[in-house]
C-alpha positions, 0 to 999 in steps of 0.5 A: 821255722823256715823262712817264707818268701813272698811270691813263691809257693813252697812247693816251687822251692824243690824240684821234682825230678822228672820220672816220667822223661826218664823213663822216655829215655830208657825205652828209647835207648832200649829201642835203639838198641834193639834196631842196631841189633837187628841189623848186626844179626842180619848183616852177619847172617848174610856174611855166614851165607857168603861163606858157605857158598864160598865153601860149597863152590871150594868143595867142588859141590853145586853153587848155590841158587842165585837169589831174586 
């Protein structure tokens, strides 16, 4: 038989984790990421630009239209 402390309810003896804060965490990480991501693809996007302009202007083609 286990040994009762006076005071202490036997629920408070053992922790619960906290799924509900990790679950937090895990959506938030997993947003963050998404927002890096978004900002890798457009900034490699705009270097792919750069270097097709560079290309049509080293092939003698049109340049490109200048952006607003």
């Amino acid at each position: 038989m286990e040994e009762h402390i006076p005071g202490v309810s036997i629920g408070a003896t053992m922790k619960k984790k906290p799924v509900l804060s990790a679950a937090a965490a895990v959506a938030l990480a997993i947003f963050l990421a998404g927002c890096g991501a978004a900002s890798a693809v457009r900034t490699t996007g705009e270097g792919f630009d750069r270097a097709e302009c560079l290309a049509r202007e080293f092939k003698g083609e049109p340049p490109c239209e200048a952006e607003d």
